[in-house]
TIRO-449066 format. One line per field, with one value per residue (C-alpha): residue number from 1; x, y, z. Coordinates in steps of 0.02 Angstrom, whole numbers. Example, Ala and Ser with C-alpha at 12.3 -4.5 7.8 and 13.67 -1.06 7.14 Angstrom:
2
k	c(1/2) $
X	c(615/684) $
Y	c(-225/-53) $
Z	c(390/357) $
***
This chain:
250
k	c(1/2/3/4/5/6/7/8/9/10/11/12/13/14/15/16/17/18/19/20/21/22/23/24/25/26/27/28/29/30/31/32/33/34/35/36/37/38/39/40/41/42/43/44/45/46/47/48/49/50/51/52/53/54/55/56/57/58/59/60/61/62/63/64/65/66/67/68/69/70/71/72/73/74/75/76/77/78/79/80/81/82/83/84/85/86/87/88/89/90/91/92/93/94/95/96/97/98/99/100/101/102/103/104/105/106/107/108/109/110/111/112/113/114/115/116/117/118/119/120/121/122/123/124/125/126/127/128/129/130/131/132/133/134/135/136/137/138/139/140/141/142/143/144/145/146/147/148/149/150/151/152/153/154/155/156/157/158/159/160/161/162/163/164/165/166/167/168/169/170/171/172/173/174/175/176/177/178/179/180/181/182/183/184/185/186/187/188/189/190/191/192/193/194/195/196/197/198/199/200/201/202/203/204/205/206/207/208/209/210/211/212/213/214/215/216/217/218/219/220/221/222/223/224/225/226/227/228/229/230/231/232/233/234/235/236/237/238/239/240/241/242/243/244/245/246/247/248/249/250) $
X	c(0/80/113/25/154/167/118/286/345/373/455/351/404/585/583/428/458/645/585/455/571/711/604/543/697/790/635/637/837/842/681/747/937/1009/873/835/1017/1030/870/965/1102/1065/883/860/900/966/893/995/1111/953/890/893/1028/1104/1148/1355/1413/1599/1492/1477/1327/1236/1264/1211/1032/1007/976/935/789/650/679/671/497/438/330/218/90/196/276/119/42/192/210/28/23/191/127/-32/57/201/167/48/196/323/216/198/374/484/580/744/628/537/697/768/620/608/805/771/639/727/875/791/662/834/947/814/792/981/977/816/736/724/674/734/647/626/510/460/328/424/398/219/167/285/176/2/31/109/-59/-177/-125/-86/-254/-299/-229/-338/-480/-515/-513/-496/-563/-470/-291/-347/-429/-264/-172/-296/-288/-117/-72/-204/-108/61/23/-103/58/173/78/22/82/151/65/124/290/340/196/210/397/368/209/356/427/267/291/483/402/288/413/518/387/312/509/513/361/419/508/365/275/417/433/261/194/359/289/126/184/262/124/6/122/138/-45/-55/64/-34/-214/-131/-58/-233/-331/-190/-226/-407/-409/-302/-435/-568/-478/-545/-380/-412/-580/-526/-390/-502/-641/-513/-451/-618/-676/-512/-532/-725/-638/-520/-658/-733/-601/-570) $
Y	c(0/174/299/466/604/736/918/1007/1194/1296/1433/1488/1671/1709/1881/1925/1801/1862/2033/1996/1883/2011/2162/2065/1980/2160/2253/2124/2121/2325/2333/2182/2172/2341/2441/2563/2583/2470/2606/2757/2707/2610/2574/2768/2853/3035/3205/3331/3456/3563/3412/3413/3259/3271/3129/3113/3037/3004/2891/2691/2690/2838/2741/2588/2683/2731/2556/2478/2600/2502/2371/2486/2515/2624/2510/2361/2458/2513/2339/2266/2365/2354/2168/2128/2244/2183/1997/2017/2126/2029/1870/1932/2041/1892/1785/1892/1964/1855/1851/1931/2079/2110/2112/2242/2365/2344/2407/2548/2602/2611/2678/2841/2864/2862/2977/3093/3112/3145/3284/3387/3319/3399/3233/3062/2907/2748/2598/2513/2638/2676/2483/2469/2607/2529/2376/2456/2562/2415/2313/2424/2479/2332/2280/2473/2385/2252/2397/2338/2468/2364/2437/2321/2386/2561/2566/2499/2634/2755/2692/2678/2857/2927/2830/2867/3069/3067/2976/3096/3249/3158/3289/3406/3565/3698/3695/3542/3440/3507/3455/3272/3246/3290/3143/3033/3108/3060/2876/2909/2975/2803/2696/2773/2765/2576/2518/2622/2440/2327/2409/2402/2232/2166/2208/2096/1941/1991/1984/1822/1751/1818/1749/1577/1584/1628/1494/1368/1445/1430/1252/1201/1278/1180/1006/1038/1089/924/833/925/916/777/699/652/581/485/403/378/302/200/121/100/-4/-99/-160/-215/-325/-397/-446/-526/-640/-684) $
Z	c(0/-43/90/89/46/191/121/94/156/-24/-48/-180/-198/-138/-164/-89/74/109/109/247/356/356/398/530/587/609/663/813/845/832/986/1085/1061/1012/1098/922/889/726/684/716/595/463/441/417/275/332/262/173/241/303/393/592/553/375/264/293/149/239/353/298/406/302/128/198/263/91/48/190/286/180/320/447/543/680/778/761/690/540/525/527/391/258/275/263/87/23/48/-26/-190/-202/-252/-399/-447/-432/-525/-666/-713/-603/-447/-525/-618/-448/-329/-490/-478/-271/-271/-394/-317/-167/-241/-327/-157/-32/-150/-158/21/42/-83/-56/85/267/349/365/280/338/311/115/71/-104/-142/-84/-203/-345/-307/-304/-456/-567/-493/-528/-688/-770/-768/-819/-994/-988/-982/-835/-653/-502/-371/-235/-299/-313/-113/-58/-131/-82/107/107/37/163/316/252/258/422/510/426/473/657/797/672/585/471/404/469/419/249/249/314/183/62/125/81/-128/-123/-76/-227/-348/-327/-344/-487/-552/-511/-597/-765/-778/-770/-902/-990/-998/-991/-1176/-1236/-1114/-1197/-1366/-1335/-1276/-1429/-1549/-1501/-1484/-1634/-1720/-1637/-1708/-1873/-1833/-1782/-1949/-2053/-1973/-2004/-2187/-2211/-2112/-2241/-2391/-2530/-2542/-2366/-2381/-2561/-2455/-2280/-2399/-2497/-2332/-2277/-2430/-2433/-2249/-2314/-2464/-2324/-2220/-2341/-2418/-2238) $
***
C-alpha cells in the first residue's frame, strides 16, 4: 500500500518572502537586542544638509541607510501594515514578471526614493513605502490595460497614501507637516520610477504570448483543412472499402 506524501513547506516566492522575514527579523533584533540603535544608523536614510541630522556621505553607516531603511519600521503598527500589503502585492507581482525583475524594480525604487531624500529632503525616511506604491501602481494599472479598473488595488493605494500622510503629518502642523508629507511624494516619486520597468517589460511577455498563440491557431486551422480536404476523404474512404474486401475474403 503506498504511503500518503506529507504536504511540503514551499518557498514559492523568494523575493517576496525574504523581504518579509528580514524586515521582521531586524525590526525584532533592533527593539529587543540593540534597543533602536541598529534604527538610528542604518535602517534610516538621513535628510539633506538642512535636515535636523544630514545625510554624511563620509559615514559607511549613512550609505548603507540609503539602501537599507525600507527594512526599517517604527513600531508594530507600521511593521504590521507594510508586510501585510507587500505579501498580498508581491506574489501577484512575482508571479507575473519574475523574482529577478521584482527584486530589480524593489532596489530601484529604493535607490531613486533614498537619493532623493539625501539631496532635497528635510526629513529622514525609513520603512518600504516607495515599494508598496511601486507595487500598487504596477497592480492596478496593469489591469488598467486590460480595460479593466480594479477597485481592490486602487482602495489599497488610496488607504495607504491617506495613512502614510495622516502619520506623517500626526503631531506636526504647518511647516513641518508640509515638509514630512514631502517625505510621503519622495516615496511616490520612486515607486512610480520603479514600476516604469514593469511596463516596460510586460507588452514583450505579452507579445510572446500572442504569438505563439497565434502559431498554434494557425497550426490548428492547417490540421483541419487536411482533415477536410478531398484527398483526405478519397484516401479515408479507400481504406475503408479496402478493410471491407479484407473482411470478406477472410
Amino acid at each position: 500500500m503506498a504511503k500518503k506524501s506529507s504536504p511540503k513547506l514551499t518557498f514559492d516566492f523568494p523575493v517576496t518572502v525574504t523581504f518579509v522575514i528580514v524586515s521582521l527579523v531586524l525590526f525584532l533584533l533592533d527593539v529587543y537586542a540593540f534597543k533602536g540603535k541598529m534604527f538610528s544608523s542604518i535602517l534610516i536614510c538621513h535628510g539633506s544638509k538642512q535636515a535636523l541630522v544630514p545625510f554624511n556621505f563620509k559615514s559607511p553607516a549613512d550609505f548603507a541607510g540609503l539602501f537599507f531603511y525600507v527594512f526599517g519600521n517604527v513600531g508594530w503598527e507600521m511593521l504590521f501594515a507594510n508586510l501585510t500589503i507587500i505579501l498580498l502585492l508581491g506574489q501577484i507581482l512575482e508571479e507575473r514578471y519574475g523574482s529577478v525583475m521584482l527584486g530589480l524594480m524593489m532596489f530601484i525604487s529604493t535607490m531613486i526614493s533614498g537619493v532623493f531624500t539625501a539631496c532635497i529632503s528635510t526629513v529622514p525616511l525609513t520603512g518600504a513605502g516607495c515599494i508598496i506604491f511601486m507595487m500598487a501602481v504596477l497592480v492596478s494599472l496593469t489591469e488598467l490595460t486590460k480595460k479593466r479598473i480594479p477597485l481592490s488595488c486602487l482602495l489599497v493605494f488610496v488607504l495607504f497614501l491617506s495613512f502614510e500622510i495622516f502619520r506623517a503629518a500626526k503631531g506636526s502642523s504647518g511647516q513641518d507637516a508640509m515638509q514630512k508629507v514631502c517625505g510621503v511624494l519622495i516615496e511616490m516619486i520612486g515607486g512610480i520610477c520603479g514600476s516604469i520597468f514593469g511596463f516596460l517589460v510586460l507588452p514583450k511577455k505579452k507579445s510572446t504570448k500572442s504569438s505563439a498563440t497565434k502559431k498554434n491557431e494557425v497550426k490548428n486551422d492547417y490540421y483541419e483543412d487536411e482533415d477536410d480536404s478531398p484527398r483526405r476523404k478519397n484516401w479515408s474512404s479507400s481504406s475503408s472499402s479496402d478493410e471491407t474486401v479484407i473482411g470478406t475474403l477472410s
